[in-house]
N, C-alpha and C positions, 0 to 999 in steps of 0.2 A: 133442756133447761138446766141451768149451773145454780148453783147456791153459794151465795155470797157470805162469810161472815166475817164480822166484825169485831174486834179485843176489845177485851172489856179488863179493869183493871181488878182488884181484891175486894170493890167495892160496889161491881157490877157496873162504872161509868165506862163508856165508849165517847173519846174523844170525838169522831167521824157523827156519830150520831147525837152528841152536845151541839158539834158547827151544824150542823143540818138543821137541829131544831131552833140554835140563833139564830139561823137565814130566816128561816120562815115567821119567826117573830120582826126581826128587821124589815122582812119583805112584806111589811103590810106599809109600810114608810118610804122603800128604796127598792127603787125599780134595782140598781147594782145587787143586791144582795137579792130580790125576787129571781133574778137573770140566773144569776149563779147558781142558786137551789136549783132549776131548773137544768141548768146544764152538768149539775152534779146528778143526779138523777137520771136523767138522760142516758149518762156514763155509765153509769152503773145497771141499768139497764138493757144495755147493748153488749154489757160484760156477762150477766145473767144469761141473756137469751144465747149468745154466742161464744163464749168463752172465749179460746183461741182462735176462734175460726170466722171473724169475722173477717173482712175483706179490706178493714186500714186500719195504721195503728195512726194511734192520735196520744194526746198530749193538753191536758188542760190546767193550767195553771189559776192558784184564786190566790187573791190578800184579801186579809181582812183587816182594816185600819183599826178598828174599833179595839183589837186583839192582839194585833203587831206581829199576827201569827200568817203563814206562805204554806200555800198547801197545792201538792202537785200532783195529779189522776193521771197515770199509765197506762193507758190499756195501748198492750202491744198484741199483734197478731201473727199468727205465722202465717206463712208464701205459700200454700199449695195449689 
């Protein structure tokens, strides 16, 4: 198991975990933004369990209209 973390800025905010908990407020309203928390999650936990070594890399892209802000989730793997 890998440990994930996350930056946090001078005042102890983490942008990654500000959108996560907007999703989860939205997503009691919006299925798009329930989906998304979910597929962010997902991601990150395939990241955790696997690190490198999973067996595909993927690519998840989100908008957030409300925010005007594009956020993009890399998990690349390597070939062995």
């Amino acid at each position: 198991m890998f440990h994930i973390a996350f930056y946090r800025d001078q005042d102890g905010n983490s942008e990654i975990v500000d959108f996560l908990d907007e999703l989860q407020k939205k997503g009691e309203t919006s299925k798009t933004d329930r989906v998304n928390r979910i597929k962010i999650l997902a991601y990150l936990q395939a990241l955790k369990e696997y690190g490198t070594h999973c067996k595909q890399s993927s690519k998840l892209h989100i908008f957030s209209p409300q925010s005007a802000q594009f956020y993009v989730i890399d998990l690349r793997c390597s070939r062995r």
